[in-house]
TORKOL-4160 file (C-alpha; in steps of 0.2 Angstrom, whole numbers, padded with zeros to 4 digits, m for minus):
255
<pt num="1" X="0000" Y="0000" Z="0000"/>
<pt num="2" X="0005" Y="0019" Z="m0003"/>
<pt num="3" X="0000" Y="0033" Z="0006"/>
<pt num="4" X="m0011" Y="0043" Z="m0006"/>
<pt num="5" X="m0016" Y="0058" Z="0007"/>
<pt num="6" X="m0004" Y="0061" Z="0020"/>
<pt num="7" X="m0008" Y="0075" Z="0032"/>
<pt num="8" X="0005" Y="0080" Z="0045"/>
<pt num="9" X="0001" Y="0092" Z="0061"/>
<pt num="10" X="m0012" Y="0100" Z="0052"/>
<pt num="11" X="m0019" Y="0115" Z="0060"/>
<pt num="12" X="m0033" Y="0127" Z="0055"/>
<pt num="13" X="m0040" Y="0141" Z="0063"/>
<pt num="14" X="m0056" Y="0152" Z="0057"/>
<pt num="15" X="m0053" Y="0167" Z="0071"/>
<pt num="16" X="m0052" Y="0160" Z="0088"/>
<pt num="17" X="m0062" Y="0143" Z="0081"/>
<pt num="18" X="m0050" Y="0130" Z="0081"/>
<pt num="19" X="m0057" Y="0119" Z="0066"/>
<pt num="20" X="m0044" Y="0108" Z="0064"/>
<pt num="21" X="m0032" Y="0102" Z="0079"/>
<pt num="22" X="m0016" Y="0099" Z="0076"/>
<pt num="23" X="m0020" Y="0083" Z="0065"/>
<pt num="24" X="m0010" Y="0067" Z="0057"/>
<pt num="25" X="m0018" Y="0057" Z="0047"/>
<pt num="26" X="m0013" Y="0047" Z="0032"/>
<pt num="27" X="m0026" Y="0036" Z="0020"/>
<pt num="28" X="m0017" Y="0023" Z="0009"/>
<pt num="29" X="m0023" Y="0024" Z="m0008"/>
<pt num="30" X="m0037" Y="0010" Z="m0015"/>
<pt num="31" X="m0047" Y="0010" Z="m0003"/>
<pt num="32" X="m0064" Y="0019" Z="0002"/>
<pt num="33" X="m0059" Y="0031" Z="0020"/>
<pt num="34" X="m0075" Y="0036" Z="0029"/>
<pt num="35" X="m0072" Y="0052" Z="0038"/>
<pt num="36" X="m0085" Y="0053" Z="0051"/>
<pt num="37" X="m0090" Y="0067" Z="0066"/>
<pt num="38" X="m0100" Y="0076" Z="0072"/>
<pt num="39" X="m0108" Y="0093" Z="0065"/>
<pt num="40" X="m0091" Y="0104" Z="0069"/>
<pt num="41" X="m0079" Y="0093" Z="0072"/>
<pt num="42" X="m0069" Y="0098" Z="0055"/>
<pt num="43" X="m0073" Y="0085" Z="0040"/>
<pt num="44" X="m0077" Y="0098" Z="0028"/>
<pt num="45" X="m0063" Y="0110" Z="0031"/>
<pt num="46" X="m0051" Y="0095" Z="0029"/>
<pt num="47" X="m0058" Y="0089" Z="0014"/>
<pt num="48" X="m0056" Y="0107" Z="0008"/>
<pt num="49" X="m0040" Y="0107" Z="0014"/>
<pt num="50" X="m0034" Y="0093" Z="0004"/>
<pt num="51" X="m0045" Y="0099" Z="m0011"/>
<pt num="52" X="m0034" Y="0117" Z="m0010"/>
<pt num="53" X="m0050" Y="0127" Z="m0008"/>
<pt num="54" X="m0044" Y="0133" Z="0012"/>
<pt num="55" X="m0027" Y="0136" Z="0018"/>
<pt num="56" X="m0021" Y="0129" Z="0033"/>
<pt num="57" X="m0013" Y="0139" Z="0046"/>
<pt num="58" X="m0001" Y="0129" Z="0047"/>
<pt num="59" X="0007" Y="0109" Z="0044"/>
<pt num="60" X="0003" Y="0101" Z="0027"/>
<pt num="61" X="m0007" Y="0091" Z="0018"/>
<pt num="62" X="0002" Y="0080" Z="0001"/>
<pt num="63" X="m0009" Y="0072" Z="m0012"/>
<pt num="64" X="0003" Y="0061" Z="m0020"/>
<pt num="65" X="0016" Y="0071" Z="m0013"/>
<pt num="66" X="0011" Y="0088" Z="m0023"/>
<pt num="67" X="0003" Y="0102" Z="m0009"/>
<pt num="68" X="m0013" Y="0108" Z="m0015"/>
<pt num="69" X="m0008" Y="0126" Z="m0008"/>
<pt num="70" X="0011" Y="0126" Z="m0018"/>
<pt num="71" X="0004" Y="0115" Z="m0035"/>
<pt num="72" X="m0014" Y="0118" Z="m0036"/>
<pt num="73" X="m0017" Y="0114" Z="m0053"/>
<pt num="74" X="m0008" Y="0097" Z="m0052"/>
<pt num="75" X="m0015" Y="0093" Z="m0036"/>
<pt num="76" X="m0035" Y="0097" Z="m0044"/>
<pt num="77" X="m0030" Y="0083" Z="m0058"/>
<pt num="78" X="m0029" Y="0071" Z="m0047"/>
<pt num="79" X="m0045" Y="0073" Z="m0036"/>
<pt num="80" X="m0064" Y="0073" Z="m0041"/>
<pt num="81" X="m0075" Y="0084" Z="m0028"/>
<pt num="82" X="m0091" Y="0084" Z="m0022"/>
<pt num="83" X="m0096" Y="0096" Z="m0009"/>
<pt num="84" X="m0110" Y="0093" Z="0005"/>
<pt num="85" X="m0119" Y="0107" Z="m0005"/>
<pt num="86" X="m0114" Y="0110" Z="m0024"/>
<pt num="87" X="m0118" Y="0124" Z="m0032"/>
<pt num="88" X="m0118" Y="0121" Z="m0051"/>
<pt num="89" X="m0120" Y="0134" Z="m0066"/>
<pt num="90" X="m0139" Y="0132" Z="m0065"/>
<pt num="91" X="m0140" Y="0145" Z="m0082"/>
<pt num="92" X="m0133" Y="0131" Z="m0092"/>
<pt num="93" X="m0141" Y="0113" Z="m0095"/>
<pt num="94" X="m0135" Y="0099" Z="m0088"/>
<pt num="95" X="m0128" Y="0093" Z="m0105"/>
<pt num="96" X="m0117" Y="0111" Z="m0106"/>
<pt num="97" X="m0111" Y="0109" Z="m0088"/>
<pt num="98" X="m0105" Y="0092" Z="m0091"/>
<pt num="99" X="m0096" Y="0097" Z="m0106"/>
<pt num="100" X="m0090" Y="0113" Z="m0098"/>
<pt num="101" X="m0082" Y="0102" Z="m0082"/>
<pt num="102" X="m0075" Y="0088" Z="m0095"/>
<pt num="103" X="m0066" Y="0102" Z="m0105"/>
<pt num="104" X="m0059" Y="0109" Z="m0089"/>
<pt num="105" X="m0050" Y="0094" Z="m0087"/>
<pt num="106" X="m0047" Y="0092" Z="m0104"/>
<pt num="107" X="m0056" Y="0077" Z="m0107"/>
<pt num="108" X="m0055" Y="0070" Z="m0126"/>
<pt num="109" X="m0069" Y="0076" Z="m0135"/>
<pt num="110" X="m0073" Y="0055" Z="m0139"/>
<pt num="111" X="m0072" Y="0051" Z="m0122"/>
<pt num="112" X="m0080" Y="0064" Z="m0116"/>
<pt num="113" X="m0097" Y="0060" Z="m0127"/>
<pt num="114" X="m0096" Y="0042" Z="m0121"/>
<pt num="115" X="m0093" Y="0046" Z="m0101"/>
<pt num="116" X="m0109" Y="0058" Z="m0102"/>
<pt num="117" X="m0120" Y="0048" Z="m0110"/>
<pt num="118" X="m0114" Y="0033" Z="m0098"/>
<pt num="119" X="m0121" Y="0042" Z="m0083"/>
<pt num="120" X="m0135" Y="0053" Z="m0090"/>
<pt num="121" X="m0142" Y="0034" Z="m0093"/>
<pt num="122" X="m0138" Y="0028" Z="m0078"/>
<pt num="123" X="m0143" Y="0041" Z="m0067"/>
<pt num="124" X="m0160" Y="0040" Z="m0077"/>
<pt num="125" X="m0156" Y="0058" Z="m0082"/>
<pt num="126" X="m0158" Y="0053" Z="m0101"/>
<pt num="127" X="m0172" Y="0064" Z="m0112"/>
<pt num="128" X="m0167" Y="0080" Z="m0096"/>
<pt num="129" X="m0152" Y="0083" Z="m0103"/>
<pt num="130" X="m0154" Y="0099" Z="m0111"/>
<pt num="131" X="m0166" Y="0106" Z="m0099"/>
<pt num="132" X="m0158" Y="0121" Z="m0087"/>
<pt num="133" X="m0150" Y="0114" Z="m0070"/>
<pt num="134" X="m0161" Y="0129" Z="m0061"/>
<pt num="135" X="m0176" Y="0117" Z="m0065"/>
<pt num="136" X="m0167" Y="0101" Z="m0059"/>
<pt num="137" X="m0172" Y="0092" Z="m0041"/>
<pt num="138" X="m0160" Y="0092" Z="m0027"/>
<pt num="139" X="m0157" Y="0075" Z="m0031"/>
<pt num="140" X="m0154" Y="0076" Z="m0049"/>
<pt num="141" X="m0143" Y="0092" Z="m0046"/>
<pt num="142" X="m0133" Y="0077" Z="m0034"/>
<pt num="143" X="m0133" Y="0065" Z="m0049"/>
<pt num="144" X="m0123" Y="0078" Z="m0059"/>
<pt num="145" X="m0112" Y="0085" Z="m0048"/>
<pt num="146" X="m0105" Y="0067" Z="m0046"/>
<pt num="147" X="m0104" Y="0062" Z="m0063"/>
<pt num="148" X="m0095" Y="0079" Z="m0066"/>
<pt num="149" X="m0082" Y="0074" Z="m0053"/>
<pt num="150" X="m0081" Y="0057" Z="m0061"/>
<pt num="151" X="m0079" Y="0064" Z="m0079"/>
<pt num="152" X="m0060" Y="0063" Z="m0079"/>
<pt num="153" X="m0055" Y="0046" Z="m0071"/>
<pt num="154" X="m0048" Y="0053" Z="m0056"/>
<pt num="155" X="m0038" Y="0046" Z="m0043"/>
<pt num="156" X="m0045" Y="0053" Z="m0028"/>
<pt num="157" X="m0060" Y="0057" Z="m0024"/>
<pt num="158" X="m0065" Y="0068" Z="m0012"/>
<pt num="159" X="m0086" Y="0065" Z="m0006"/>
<pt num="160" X="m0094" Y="0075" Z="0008"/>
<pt num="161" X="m0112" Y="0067" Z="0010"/>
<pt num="162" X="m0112" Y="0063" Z="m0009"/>
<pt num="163" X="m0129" Y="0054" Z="m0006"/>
<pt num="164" X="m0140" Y="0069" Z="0000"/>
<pt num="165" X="m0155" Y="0068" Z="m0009"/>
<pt num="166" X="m0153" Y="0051" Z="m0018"/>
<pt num="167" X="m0166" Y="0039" Z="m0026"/>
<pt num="168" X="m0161" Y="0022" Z="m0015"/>
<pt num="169" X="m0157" Y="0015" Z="m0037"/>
<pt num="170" X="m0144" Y="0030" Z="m0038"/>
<pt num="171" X="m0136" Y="0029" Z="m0022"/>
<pt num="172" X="m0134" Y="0011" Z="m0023"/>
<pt num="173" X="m0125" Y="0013" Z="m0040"/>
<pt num="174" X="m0115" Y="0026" Z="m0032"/>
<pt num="175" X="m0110" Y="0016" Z="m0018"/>
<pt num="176" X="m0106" Y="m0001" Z="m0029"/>
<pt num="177" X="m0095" Y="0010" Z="m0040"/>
<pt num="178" X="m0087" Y="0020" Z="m0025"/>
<pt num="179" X="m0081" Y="0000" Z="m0023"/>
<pt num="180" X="m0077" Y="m0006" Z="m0041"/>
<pt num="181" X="m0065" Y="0012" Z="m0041"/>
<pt num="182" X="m0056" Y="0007" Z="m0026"/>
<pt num="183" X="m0053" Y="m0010" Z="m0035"/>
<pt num="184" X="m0046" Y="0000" Z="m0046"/>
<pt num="185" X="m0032" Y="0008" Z="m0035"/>
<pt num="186" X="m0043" Y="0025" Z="m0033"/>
<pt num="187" X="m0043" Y="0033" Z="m0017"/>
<pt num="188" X="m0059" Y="0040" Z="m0011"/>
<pt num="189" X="m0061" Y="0049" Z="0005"/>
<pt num="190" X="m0081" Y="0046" Z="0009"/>
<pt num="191" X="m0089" Y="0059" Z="0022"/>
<pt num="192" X="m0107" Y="0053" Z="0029"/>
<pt num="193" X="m0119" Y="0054" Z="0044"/>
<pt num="194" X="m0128" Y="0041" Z="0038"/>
<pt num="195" X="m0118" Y="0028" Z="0048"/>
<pt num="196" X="m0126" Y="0012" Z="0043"/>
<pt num="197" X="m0118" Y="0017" Z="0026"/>
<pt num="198" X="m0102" Y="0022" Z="0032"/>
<pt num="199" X="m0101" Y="0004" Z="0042"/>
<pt num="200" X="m0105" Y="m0002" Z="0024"/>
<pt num="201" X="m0094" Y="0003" Z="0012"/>
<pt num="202" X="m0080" Y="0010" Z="0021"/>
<pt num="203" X="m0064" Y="0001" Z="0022"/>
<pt num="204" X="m0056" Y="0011" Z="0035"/>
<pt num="205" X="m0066" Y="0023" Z="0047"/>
<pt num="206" X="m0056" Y="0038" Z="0054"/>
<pt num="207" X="m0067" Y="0048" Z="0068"/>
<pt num="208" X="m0065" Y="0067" Z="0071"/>
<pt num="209" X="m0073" Y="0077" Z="0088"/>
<pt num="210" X="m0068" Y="0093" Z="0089"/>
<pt num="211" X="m0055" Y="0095" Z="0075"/>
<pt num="212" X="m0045" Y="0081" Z="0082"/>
<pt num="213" X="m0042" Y="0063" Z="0076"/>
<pt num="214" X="m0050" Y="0052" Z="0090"/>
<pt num="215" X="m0051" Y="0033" Z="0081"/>
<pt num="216" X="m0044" Y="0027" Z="0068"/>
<pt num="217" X="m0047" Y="0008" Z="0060"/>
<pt num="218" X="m0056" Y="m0005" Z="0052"/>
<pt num="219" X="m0072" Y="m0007" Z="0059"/>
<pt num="220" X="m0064" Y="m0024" Z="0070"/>
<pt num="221" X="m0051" Y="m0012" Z="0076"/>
<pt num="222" X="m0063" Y="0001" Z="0081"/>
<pt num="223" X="m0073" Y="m0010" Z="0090"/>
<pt num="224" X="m0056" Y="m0018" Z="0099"/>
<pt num="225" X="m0051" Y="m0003" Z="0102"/>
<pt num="226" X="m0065" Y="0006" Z="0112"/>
<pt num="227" X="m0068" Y="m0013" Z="0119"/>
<pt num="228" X="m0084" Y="m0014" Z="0111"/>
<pt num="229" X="m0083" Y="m0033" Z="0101"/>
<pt num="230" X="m0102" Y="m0033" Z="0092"/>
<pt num="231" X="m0106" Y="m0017" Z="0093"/>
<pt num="232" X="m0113" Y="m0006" Z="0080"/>
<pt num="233" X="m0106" Y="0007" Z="0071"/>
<pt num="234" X="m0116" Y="0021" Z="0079"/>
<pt num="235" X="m0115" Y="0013" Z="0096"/>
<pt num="236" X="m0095" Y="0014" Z="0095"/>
<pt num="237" X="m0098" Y="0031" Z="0087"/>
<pt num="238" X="m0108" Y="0038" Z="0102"/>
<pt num="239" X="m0098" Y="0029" Z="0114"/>
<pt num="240" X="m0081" Y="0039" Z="0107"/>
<pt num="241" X="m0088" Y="0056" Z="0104"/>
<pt num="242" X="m0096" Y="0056" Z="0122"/>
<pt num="243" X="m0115" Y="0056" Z="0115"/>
<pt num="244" X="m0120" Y="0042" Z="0122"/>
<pt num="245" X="m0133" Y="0051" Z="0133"/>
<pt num="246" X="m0145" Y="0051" Z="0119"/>
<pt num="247" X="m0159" Y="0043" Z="0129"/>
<pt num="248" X="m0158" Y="0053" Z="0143"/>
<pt num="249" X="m0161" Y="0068" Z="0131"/>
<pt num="250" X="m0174" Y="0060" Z="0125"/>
<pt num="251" X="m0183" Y="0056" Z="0138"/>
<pt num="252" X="m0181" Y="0076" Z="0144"/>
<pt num="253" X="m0188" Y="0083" Z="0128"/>
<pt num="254" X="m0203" Y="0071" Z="0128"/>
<pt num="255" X="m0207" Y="0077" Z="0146"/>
């Protein structure tokens, strides 16, 4: 195995928020990574962070070796994005976005054609092609975001919640191709909060509570680790982040 992300004292501070503490992490490449933690503990600003989008205050993150902040353009080859909340050209059609994303990465014009036809089937999105994104559904925006990250054949990819707002047919091709990619010695970093999919798909699960790295394993190791054998992932989850009082919260709101 080869370290396809490595992340090394990682630091990131918005103001006096401190989003990102100090982190090491490194995800070997060909395998899918969950990335999971509660709201605030600093997924998205790492996977921005290793995207080039944010700018750490200070240690590093190397995709392949290449710094996203020193060689963004080579650095954005390499990874396909799909934010928790994309926001696509919605004046253009679906058809003109896709074309404008394959072109960005230069794409052959032959392949390009192919690749988008591919998913506009798949996705079922066929005969919506050439209707404005603007009148698209959340989740057939979501079905073109991710093909647009897929266009190039990348070897990373970078997903935060990349099912929100999935017909179960979609995300189930999303998640069986999420595998047949790894298979294929890509890398794809996979942020949910769905944990019954994280515990699914993921080969490695890294935890994050308040910008720090907490666990970090299979899901055997995790559950040997907090000495949980036969535990679900969302008990081990709860049990980590110290939100395992969930029923006693519940039973105070009810009151």
């Amino acid at each position: 195995m080869f370290h396809a992300i490595e992340i090394s004292a990682l630091t990131k501070d918005f103001g006096n928020v401190r989003a990102i503490n100090n982190l090491t992490m490194n995800v070997e490449g060909g395998q899918v990574f969950g990335l999971l933690g509660p709201n605030g503990s600093g997924k998205s600003t790492l996977m921005k962070i290793i995207v080039g989008l944010v700018k750490p205050t200070s240690g590093n993150a190397l995709i392949y070796g290449k710094n996203p902040q020193t060689e963004p353009v080579e650095v954005k080859g390499l990874i396909g994005y799909v934010p928790e909340a994309p926001r696509l050209y919605e004046f253009l059609t679906a058809r003109e976005y896709l074309d404008f994303v394959a072109d960005l990465y230069g794409v052959p014009l032959e392949a390009k054609k192919e690749r988008i036809e591919q998913f506009l089937v798949a996705f079922e999105l066929k005969g919506r092609e050439d209707e404005l994104l603007n009148g698209f559904s959340m989740g057939m925006k979501q079905k073109v975001a991710i093909t647009s990250s897929l266009l190039h054949r990348p070897k990373i990819l970078i997903l935060d919640e990349p099912l929100n707002g999935l017909d179960p047919r979609s995300a189930k091709i999303v998640k069986d191709l999420l595998h047949e990619l790894a298979s294929e010695g890509a890398t794809i970093i996979f942020s949910t909060h769905i944990l019954e999919i994280a515990q699914a798909i993921c080969d490695r699960i890294a935890i994050m509570y308040k910008g720090s790295l907490i666990s970090e394993g299979t899901m055997d190791e995790l559950k040997r680790l907090a000495g949980m054998q036969g535990s679900s992932l969302e008990e081990l989850f709860l049990k980590l982040t110290g939100t395992d009082d969930v029923r006693a919260v519940v039973e105070e709101l009810a009151k």
